[in-house]
Backbone as numpy.savetxt, mean C-alpha at the origin, in Angstrom:
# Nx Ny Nz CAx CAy CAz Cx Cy Cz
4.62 1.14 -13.02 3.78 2.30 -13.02 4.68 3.54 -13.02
4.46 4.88 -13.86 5.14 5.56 -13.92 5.02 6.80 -12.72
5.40 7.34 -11.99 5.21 8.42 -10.83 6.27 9.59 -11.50
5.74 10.59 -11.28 6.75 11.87 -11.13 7.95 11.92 -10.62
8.20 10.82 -9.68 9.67 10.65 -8.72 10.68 9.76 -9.45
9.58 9.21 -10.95 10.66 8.49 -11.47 9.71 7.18 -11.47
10.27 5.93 -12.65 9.59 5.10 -12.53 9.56 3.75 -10.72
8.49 3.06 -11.11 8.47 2.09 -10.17 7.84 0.93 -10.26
8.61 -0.07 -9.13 7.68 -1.11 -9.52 6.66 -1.75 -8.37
5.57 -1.98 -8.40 4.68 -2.45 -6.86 4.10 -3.40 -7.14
4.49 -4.28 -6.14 3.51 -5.31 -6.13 2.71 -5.39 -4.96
1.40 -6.34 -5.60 0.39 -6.08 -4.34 -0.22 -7.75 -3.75
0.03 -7.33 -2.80 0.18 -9.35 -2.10 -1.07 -9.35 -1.04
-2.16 -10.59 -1.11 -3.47 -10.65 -0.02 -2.70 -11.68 0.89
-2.79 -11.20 2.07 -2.51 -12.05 2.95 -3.86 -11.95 4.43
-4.34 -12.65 4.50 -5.57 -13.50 5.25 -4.93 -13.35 6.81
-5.29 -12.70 7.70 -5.41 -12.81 9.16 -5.60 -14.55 9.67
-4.96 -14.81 10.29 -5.17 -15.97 11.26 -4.76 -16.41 12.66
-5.56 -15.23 13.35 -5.65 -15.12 14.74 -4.14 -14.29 15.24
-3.51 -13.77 14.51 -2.12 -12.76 14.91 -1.93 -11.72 13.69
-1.57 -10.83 13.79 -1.06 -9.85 12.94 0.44 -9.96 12.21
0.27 -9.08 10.87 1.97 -9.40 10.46 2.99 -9.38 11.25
3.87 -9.81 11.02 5.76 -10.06 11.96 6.69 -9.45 10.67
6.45 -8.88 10.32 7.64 -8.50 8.83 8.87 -8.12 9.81
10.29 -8.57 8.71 11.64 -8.78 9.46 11.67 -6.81 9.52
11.72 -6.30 10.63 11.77 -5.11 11.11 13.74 -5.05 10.09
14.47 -5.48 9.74 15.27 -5.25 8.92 15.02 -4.65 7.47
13.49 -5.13 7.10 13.13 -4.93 5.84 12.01 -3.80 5.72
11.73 -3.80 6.68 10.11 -3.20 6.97 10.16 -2.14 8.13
10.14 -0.93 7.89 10.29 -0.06 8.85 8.79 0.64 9.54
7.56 0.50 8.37 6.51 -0.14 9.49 5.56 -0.50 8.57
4.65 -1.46 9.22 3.46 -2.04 8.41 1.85 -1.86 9.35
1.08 -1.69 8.78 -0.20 -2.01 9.26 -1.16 -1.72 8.08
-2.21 -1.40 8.78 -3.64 -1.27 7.59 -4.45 -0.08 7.55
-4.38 0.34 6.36 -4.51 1.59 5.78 -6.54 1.16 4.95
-6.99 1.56 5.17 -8.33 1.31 4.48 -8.20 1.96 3.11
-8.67 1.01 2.08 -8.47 1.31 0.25 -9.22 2.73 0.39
-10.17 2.79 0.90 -11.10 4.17 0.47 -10.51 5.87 0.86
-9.47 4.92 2.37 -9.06 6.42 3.10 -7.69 6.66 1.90
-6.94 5.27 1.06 -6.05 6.09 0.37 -6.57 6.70 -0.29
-8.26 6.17 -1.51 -8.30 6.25 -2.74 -8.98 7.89 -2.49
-9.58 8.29 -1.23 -10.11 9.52 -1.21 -8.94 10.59 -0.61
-7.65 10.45 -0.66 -6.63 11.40 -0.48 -6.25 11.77 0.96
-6.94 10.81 1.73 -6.80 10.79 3.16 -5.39 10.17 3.54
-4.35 9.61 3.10 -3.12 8.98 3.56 -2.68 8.90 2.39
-1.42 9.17 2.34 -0.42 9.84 1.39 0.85 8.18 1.30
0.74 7.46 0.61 1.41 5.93 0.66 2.92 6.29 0.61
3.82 6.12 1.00 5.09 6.42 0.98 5.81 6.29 -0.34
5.43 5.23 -1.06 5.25 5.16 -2.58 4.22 5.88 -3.47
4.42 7.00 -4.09 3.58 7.81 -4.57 2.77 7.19 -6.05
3.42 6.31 -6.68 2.38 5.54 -7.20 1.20 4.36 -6.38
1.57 3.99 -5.46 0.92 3.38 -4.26 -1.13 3.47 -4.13
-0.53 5.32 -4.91 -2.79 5.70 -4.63 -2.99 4.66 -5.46
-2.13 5.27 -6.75 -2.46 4.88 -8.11 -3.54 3.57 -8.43
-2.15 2.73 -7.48 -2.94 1.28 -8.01 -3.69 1.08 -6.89
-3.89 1.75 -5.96 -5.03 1.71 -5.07 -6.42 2.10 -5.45
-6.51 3.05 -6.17 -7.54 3.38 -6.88 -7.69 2.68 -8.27
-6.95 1.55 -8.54 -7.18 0.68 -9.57 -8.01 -0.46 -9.52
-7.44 -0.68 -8.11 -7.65 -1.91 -7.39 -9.37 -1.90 -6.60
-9.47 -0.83 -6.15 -10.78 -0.41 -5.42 -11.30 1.06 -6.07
-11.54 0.95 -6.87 -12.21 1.95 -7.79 -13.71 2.59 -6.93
-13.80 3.62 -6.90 -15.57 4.11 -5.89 -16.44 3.83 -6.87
């Protein structure tokens, strides 16, 4: 996807709750949680990856 900051690449992965929350290696991941599709796709949270809305609003279209 192309962004203003330059190109990029994102991928987007479903991963299913089962009774604990993510563990991502805090080496790789400086933080994770859950962002609701609607609060990105309506301009409410700004994704650290600025193509990030993009395919958020691809993905969950209003």
């Amino acid at each position: 996807m192309d962004d203003p900051h330059g190109a990029s690449f994102l991928a987007v992965h479903r991963w299913t709750a089962v009774g604990r929350p993510p563990r991502p290696d805090p080496r790789e991941i400086v933080w994770c949680g859950f962002v609701a599709p609607l609060t990105v796709a309506a301009g409410g949270y700004t994704p650290l990856v600025p193509a990030g809305a993009e395919a958020v609003r691809r993905l969950f279209p209003l």
